[in-house]
DRENNU-793932 format. One record per residue (C-alpha): residue in one letter; x, y, z. Coordinates in steps of 0.25 Angstrom, whole numbers, plus 5000, padded with zeros to 4 digits. Last residue first. Layout:
AXYZ...
END
This chain:
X479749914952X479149884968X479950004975X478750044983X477449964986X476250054990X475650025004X475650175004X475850175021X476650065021X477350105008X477949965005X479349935000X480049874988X481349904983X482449824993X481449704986X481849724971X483149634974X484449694978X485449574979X484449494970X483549424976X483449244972X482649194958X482049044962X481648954950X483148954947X483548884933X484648824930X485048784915X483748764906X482748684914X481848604907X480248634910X479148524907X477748594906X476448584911X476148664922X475948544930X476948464924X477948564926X479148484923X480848494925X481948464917X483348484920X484648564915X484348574901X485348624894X485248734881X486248704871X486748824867X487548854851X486548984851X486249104861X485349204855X485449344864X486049304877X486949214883X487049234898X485649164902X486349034896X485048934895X484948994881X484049104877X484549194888X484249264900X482949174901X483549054908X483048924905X481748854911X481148804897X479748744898X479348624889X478048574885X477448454891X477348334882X478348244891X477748244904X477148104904X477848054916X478947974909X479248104900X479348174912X480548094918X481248084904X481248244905X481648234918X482848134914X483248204903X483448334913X484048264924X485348234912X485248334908X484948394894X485548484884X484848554873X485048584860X485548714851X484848814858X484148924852X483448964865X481948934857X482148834846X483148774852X482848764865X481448754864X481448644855X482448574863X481548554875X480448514867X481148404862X481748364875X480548364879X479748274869X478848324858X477448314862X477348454867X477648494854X478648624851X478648764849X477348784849X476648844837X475848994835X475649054820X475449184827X474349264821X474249434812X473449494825X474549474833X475549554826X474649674825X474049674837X475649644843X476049774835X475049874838X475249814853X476849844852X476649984845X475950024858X476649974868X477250114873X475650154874X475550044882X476450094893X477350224892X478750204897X478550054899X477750034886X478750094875X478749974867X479649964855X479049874843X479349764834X478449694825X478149554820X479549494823X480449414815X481849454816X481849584807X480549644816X481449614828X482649674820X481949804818X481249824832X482649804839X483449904830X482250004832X482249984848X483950004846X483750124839X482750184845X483550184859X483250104874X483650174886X482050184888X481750054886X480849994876X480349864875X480349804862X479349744857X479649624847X478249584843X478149414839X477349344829X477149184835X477449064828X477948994838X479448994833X479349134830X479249174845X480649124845X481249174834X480849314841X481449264853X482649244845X482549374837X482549444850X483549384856X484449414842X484149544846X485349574854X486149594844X485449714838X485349784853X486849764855X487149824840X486049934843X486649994857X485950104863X486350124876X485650084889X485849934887X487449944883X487650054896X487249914906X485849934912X486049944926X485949824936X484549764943X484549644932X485949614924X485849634911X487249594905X487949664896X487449684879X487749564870X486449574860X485749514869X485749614880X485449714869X484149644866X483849644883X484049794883X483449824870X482149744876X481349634868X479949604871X479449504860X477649514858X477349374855X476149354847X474749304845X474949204854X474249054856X473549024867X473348874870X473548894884X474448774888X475148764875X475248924874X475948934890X476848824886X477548824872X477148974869X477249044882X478548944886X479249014872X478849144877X479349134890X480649064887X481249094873X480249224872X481049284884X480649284898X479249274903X477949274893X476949374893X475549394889X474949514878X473449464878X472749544867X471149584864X470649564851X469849444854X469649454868X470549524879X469949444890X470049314883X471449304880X471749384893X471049264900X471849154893X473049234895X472949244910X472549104910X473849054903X474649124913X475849194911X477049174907X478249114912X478448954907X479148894917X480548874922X480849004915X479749104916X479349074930X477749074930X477249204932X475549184934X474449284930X474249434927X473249464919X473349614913X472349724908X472549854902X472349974915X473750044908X474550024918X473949884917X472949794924X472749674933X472049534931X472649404939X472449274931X471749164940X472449064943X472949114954X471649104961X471448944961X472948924963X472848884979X471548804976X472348734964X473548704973X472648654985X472048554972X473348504967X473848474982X473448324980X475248284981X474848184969X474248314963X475448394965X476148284957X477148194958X477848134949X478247984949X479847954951X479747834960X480047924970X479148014968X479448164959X479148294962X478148394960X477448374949X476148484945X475248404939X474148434950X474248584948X474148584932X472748504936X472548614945X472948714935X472048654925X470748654933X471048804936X471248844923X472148874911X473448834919X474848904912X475249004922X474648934934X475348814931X476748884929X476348944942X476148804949X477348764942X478348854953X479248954948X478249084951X478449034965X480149044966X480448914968X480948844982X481848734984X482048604987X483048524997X482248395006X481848375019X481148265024X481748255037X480648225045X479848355042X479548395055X481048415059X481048525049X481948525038X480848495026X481448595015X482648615010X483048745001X483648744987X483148884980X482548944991X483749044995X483549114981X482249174987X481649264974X480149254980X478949194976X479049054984X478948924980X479048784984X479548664975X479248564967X480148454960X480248354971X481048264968X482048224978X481048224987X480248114979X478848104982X478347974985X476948034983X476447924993X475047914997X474047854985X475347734981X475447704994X473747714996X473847634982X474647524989X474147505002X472547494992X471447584992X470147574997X470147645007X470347775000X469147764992X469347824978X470047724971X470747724956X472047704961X472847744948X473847834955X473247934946X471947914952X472447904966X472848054963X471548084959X470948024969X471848104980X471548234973X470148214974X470348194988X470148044997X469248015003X469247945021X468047955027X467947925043X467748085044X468848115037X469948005035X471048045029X471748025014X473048095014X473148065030X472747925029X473647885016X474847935023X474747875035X474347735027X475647745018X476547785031X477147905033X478247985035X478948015021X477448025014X477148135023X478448195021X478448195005X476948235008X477248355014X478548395005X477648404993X476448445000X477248575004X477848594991X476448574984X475848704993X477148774989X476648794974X475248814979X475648914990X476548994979X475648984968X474649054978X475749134981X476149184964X474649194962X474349294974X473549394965X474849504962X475849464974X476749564971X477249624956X475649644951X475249704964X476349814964X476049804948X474849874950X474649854939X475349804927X476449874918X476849944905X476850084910X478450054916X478449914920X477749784919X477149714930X478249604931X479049644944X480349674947X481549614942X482549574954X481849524967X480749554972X479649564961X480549444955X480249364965X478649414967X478449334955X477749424944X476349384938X476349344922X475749434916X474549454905X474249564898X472949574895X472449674880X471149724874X471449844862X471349984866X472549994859X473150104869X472750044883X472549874878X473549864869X474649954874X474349924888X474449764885X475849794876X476349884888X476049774897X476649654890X477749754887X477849764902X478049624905X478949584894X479949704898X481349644896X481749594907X482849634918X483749524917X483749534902X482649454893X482849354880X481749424872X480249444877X478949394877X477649454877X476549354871X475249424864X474049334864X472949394854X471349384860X470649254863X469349234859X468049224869X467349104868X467949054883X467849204888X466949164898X467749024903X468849114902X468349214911X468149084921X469649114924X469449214935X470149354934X470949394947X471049534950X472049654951X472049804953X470849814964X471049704973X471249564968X470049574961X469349424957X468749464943X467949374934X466949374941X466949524939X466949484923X468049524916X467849624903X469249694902X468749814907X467849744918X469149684922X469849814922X468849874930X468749744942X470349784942X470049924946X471050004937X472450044940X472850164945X474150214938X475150274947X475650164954X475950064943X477050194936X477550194951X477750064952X478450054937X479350164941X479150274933X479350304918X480150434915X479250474910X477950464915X476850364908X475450424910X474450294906X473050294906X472350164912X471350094900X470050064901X469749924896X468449904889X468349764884X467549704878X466749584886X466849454881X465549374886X465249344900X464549454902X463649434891X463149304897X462949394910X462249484904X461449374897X461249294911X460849424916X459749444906X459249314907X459149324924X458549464921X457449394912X457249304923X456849414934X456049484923X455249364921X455249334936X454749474938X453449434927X453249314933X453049384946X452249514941X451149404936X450749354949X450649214952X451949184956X451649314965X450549264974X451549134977X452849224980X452049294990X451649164996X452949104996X453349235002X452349235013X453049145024X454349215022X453949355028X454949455026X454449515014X454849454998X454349554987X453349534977X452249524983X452049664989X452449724974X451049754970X450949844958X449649924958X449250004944X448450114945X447150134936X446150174948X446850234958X447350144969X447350204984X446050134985X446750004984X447550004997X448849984994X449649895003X450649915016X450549805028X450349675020X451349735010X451249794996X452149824987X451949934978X452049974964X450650094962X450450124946X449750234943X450050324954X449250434961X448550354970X449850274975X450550404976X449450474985X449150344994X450550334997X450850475001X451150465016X452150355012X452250225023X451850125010X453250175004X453250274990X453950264977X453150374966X453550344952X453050414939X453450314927X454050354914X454550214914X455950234919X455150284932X454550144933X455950084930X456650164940X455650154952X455249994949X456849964951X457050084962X455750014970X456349864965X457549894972X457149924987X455749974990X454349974985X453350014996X452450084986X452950134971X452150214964X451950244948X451350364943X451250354926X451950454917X452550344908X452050214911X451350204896X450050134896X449649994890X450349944902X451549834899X452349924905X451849924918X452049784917X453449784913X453449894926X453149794935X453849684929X455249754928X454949804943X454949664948X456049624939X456949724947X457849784936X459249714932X460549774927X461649784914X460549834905X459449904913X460050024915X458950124920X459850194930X458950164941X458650024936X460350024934X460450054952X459549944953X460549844945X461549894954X460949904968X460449764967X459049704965X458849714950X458149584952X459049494942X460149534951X461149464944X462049554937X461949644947X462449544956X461749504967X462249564980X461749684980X460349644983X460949574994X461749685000X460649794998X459549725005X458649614998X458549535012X457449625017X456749615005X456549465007X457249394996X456849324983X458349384977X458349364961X459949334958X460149324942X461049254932X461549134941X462349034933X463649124937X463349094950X464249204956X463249294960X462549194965X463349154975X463249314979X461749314980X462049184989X462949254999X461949384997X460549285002X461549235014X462249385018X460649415019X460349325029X459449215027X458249205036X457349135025X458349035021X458949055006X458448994994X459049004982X458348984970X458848944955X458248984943X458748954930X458149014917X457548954905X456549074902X455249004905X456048924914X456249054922X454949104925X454648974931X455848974940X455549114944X454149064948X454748934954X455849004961X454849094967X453848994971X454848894978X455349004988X456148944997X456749055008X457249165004X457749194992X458949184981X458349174968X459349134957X458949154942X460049074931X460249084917X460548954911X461848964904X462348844896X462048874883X462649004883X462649074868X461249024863X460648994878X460949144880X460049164868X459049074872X459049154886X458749284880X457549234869X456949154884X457149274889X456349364881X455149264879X455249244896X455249414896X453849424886X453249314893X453349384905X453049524899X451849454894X451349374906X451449524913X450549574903X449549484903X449349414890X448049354892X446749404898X445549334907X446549294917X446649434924X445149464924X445249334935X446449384942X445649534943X444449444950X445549364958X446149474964X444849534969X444249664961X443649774972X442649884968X442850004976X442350104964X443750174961X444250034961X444549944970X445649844971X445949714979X447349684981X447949604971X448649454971X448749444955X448649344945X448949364930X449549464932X449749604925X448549604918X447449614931X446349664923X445449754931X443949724933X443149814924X442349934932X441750024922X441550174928X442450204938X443650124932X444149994929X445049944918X445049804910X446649774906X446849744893X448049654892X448849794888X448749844903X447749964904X448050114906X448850164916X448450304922X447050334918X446550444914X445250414909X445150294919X445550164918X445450064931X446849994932X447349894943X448549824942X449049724952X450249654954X451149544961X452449554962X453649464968X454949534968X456249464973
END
């Protein structure tokens, strides 16, 4: 932005005020008159200068003493800064091979000199330098729309504006990114020159080589009057502050000042920048004084001349040494941001906690704590701000590049939640995930995630509440949590019914058309042009057409191109909708006159059922998901081929419609300890944990020390078992250990106690203490604990605490866990008073985890599915066989023809019970488990029998959480929500 050009006079006198630069510098004064040496370029555009005695020296008479010494003292300081960065950029070579730091000039107009001068300066280095040349009338929303591309260029390390000041206002300079701003142009990095903090920002080259000049001076700056003339803006507060930090006497004045002459003849160094109508004339300069002329180095309004200014500087040695200063920032900003990059400690604050008792309602207890800034917590946890897409001020998405930084980075220990044989109500999974996370993270002061599955809004209105946790163990603001949360539940939604819809069109379409109707509307003529879409090719690829011009196909391969052939009868997919609706679960659609009778009966799911959250759950990236999206089958043709979203050529709208739910959704705890919140799959027709990329990124987050303490759905026999043969295949994760949750409630439901039934009191046998009922009802716990051992994973029994609950019955249960095979056994007392009730449980699970799994599947992906089928049923429910229909051999014969047979196996059975008899609790034996039917995900990638029935749509209850909620219309706070 700066261009210089100098010119230093000294005459010595007995007193005098700068002695001579180290070159050697000839002096004039009264008595013997030398030429002065000019050693601070080696060619210089200078006014003519008289001494004391009126003699006059030319340019090109000082140019001409300039050449006769070597060494100058600009040529060494830029020797000196290319030598340094050269060293610098090696070493980033060393560790990133790839990055080539970058310079980018944003001006006005073409400027060929500029870039080549810069462009110079940076080969020496082995820098980029690219140049954006804008028209000479842009507007200043032009030149602060490319500063904010480049911003985002991550090959871009620093912003260097060649602008007309006038175009250098506040908003433009702002706009670069401190980061960048290799100029030190923007409010921040000018405010850090006033503060003299030069680590994190940028000074203005242009001052850096003025006062590196200065410096090189054979006399000390300290105590010497300096005065600046006309300079305004940045580079006056940069030049102000440093000269000043220097032991300097400055003096700022403008050419209109009554007092210039004074200042500038008091002054031993004069800065200035002269214009065609303001200059200084040279009998104002006392002999000895040093004259810095800036007029060249900044951009006026008249385009014409800049080439020309620009030509007079290239030669002058101020300009090489800014663009060496300029470049050397560019290096330092690409290590910064290298460093960046890198894994950040953390340095998470936690929230204090001051549990009441009794303990509040778990809205009021959300309420009064106030969260942090999302944007702190991410900076706590070291997150990047482009990393960061804030979803207001409690909850953000976090982009999945940050595994492609953390890629070298180790994981930390996975810690799976799973829980026994459940009541109605739930035993507590969510909230001893919680508690453990605030235990760890709040009290331990060791890094910890959470990672949650988002909550259907069925449930929210129905029967059981939300998900956020409850008591002091909770997520918040879990009012935003429990509804609607980032939008990933409707964006599955208007994916999920997005295939419906072309599922019936194109049944019609294909129904009422000809083959030559058809093939012009899917593949129209535009323009007199006729292509197909990528999707289109690909699907005639695997039609094995290998033809990419439409006209040159044949009657038959346009048949074979146009017509699905769907089977009504068999079509497997169906709509969605996020709410309990027991009335959608046989409906008919296609009624309307307009659909010539093509009706047919389906039904609808609820949206956490349908495969495309499966999908999103278990994807590790946006070009898996969509290839995950296109194997989705929908149904069935005629002829008994499947048929997949990609036949229908909606894969690509469904990946555009899931772009932003992929991405995990950060929030915070109680207790300010960070949680990723991401997908909800159905926990008994699919696998019902979380996401895989919610887990990766925690893994990474939490670094090698850290904790990730994730949560499976339902008991260990489902959730857990699905977490290890599913979720573990696909992510390649292996955990450290399985944390049990057991309740006294749900032990001594086991153990023969009445039956729980959800939105009823507590029978008197729950609520009083009852030891015999409690030991027999650990037998579910030794299952599940037997169950976890057949993966060769440790497992922590904690027992979640309830208030009605006695010592002696939490001692009993801790006693025979321990004698059944767990590592440790611990009460948790998080609900009533948050991570410092979870306290024994993390001692325990860093302790257990650090001693190793000895992890294995269950099963081999290669046996076949019937195989895999009875493994699970017998190793995992305790069956004795199992029983298949007639429908479900002839599925599984089905997907064994079309190459599904190495998928792995996902029960859908009740999770009341071990068996597929919800009524029989604690370990049924002497079962054998039926299989009703067999269904496949192909897309999420696994086959799924069906245990008994199943509904994929929950109905209300008679009095469902609903008649609770309201509004405060003037408050907007949400009442009766939990």
């Amino acid at each position: 932005m700066m261009r210089l050009s100098v010119a230093f006079r000294h005459a010595h006198r007995s007193h005098s005020s700068i002695q001579r630069l180290r070159t050697g510098v000839k002096v004039l004064n009264q008595e013997n008159r030398h030429t002065p040496d000019i050693s601070a370029v080696s060619s210089l555009r200078v006014r003519e200068a008289s001494s004391t005695s009126g003699t006059t020296e030319t340019a090109a008479s000082l140019q001409s003493h300039a050449r006769k010494y070597d060494g100058l003292p600009y040529e060494r300081a830029v020797g000196d800064i290319v030598q340094k960065c050269r060293e610098e950029l090696k070493a980033i070579g060393e560790t990133n091979p790839g990055l080539k730091p970058t310079l980018a000039i944003i001006q006005a107009g073409e400027d060929d000199i500029l870039l080549e001068m810069n462009k110079k300066m940076a080969a020496k280095i082995g820098l980029n330098v690219t140049q954006i040349c804008l028209p000479h009338q842009c507007t200043e929303e032009e030149v602060i729309e490319e500063i904010l591309r480049l911003n985002e260029d991550s090959r871009v390390h620093g912003i260097f504006l060649h602008l007309p000041q006038t175009f250098l206002s506040k908003s433009v300079r702002n706009a670069i990114k401190p980061q960048k701003d290799v100029d030190g142009v923007c409010d921040l990095n000018v405010g850090r020159v006033v503060l003299g903090d030069k680590r994190d920002g940028f000074t203005s080259p242009v001052a850096g080589a003025v006062l590196e000049l200065l410096a090189r001076h054979d006399a000390p700056l300290v105590g010497k009057m300096a005065v600046l003339v006309g300079v305004e803006g940045p580079l006056k507060v940069a030049l102000q502050y440093l000269l000043q930090n220097n032991g300097m006497i400055l003096q700022t004045c403008l050419w209109s000042s009554t007092n210039l002459q004074k200042q500038i003849m008091d002054s031993d160094v004069v800065i200035s920048i002269n214009t065609n109508h303001n200059h200084i004339p040279s009998t104002w300069l006392r002999p000895g004084v040093a004259v810095i002329d800036l007029g060249s180095a900044l951009m006026e309004e008249h385009p014409d001349s800049w080439e020309a200014r620009v030509e007079a500087q290239s030669a002058a040695g101020l300009g090489p040494l800014t663009a060496a200063f300029r470049i050397q920032h560019v290096v330092r900003s690409s290590r910064r941001w290298i460093q960046e990059q890198q894994y950040q400690p953390w340095s998470l604050r936690p929230l204090k906690l001051h549990p009441l008792s009794p303990v509040p309602s778990d809205i009021e207890i959300s309420r009064a704590q106030t969260p942090k800034p999302i944007s702190q917590l991410a900076q706590e946890i070291g997150l990047l701000p482009e990393e960061l897409e804030a979803y207001g001020n409690t909850k953000a998405k976090v982009h999945l590049s940050l595994l492609n930084r953390l890629q070298h980075q180790p994981d930390g220990r996975y810690i799976l939640v799973a829980g026994i044989t459940p009541t109605p109500l739930g035993e507590g999974k969510s909230t001893v995930t919680i508690g453990l996370a605030q235990a760890l993270s709040a009290h331990l002061r060791l890094n910890s995630f959470a990672c949650l599955r988002q909550p259907s809004q069925g449930p929210t209105f129905g029967v059981k509440g939300g998900a956020a946790g409850g008591g002091y163990a909770q997520v918040i603001p879990m009012e935003e949590f429990n509804l609607h949360l980032t939008g990933d539940i409707h964006a599955i939604t208007a994916a999920n019914n997005l295939v419906a819809a072309a599922i019936d069109a194109r049944i019609l379409h294909e129904a009422t058309q000809s083959d030559k109707a058809l093939y012009s509307r899917l593949v129209p003529s535009v323009n007199g042009v006729r292509r197909f879409s990528p999707i289109q090719l690909a699907r005639l690829q695997r039609l094995g057409v290998n033809k990419s011009n439409p006209t040159d196909l044949t009657p038959q391969e346009v048949s074979a191109f146009v017509r699905l052939d769907l089977d009504p009868e068999k079509v497997t997919w169906q709509r969605v909708v996020d709410t309990n609706d027991r009335f959608l679960r046989k409906i008919t659609v296609g009624q309307a006159n307009t659909e010539k009778g093509h009706a047919r009966q389906t039904q609808f799911d609820i949206a956490v059922a349908s495969e495309i959250m499966a999908i999103l759950a278990l994807t590790d990236g946006l070009a898996d998901m969509r290839a995950r999206l296109g194997r989705m089958v929908v149904g069935s043709s005629r002829n008994g081929q499947a048929i997949t979203a990609d036949d229908l050529g909606v894969t690509g709208a469904l990946a555009v419609l899931m772009k932003d739910a992929i991405k995990p959704t950060l929030m915070q705890t109680l207790e300010g300890t960070p949680v990723f919140v991401h997908a909800g799959p159905f926990a008994n027709i699919a696998h019902g944990n979380s996401s895989v990329l919610a887990d990766k990124l925690a893994l990474k987050l939490v670094g090698e020390e850290g904790y990730v303490v994730t949560e499976a759905g339902f008991g260990a026999d489902i959730g857990m078992e699905k977490f290890f043969n599913i979720k573990c295949r696909t992510s390649g994760l292996r955990p450290n250990v399985v944390v049990l949750v057991a309740t006294i409630r749900a032990l001594k439901m086991h153990g023969g106690g009445p039956n729980v039934t959800a939105g009823a009191p507590l029978p008197k046998e729950y609520i009083d203490e009852n030891l015999q009922l409690v030991a027999d009802g650990c037998s579910n716990l030794k299952k599940q604990i037997q169950i976890a051992h057949l993966f060769g994973v440790p497992v922590v029994v904690a027992l979640n605490a309830f208030k009605t609950d006695t010592q002696a019955e939490i001692d009993l249960v801790c006693r025979i866990a321990k004698a059944s095979g767990a590592s440790a056994a611990v009460p948790c007392h998080h609900w009533s008073r948050g991570g410092r009730g979870s306290l024994e449980l993390a001692h325990a699970v860093k302790e257990v985890s650090s001693q190793g799994s000895r992890f294995q599947f269950l099963y081999n992906l290669q046996n076949p599915i019937v195989e895999k089928i009875r493994t699970i049923a017998q190793k995992v429910y305790g069956a004795e066989d199992i029983e298949l229909s007639p429908e479900a051999q002839a599925k599984i014969d089905y997907y064994n023809q079309q190459g599904f047979g190495a998928l792995p196996i996902c029960m859908a059975k009740t999770h009341l019970s071990l068996s597929h008899m919800p009524e029989k609790k604690g370990v049924p034996t002497n079962f054998i488990l039926p299989i009703r039917d067999v269904r496949a995900s192909i897309g999420a990638g696994f086959i799924y029998p069906l245990v008994g029935t199943m509904s994929t749509m929950p109905g209300l209850p008679t009095r469902p959480c609903f008649y609770d909620i309201d509004l405060d219309p003037v408050t907007e706070e949400i009442k009766g929500l939990f």
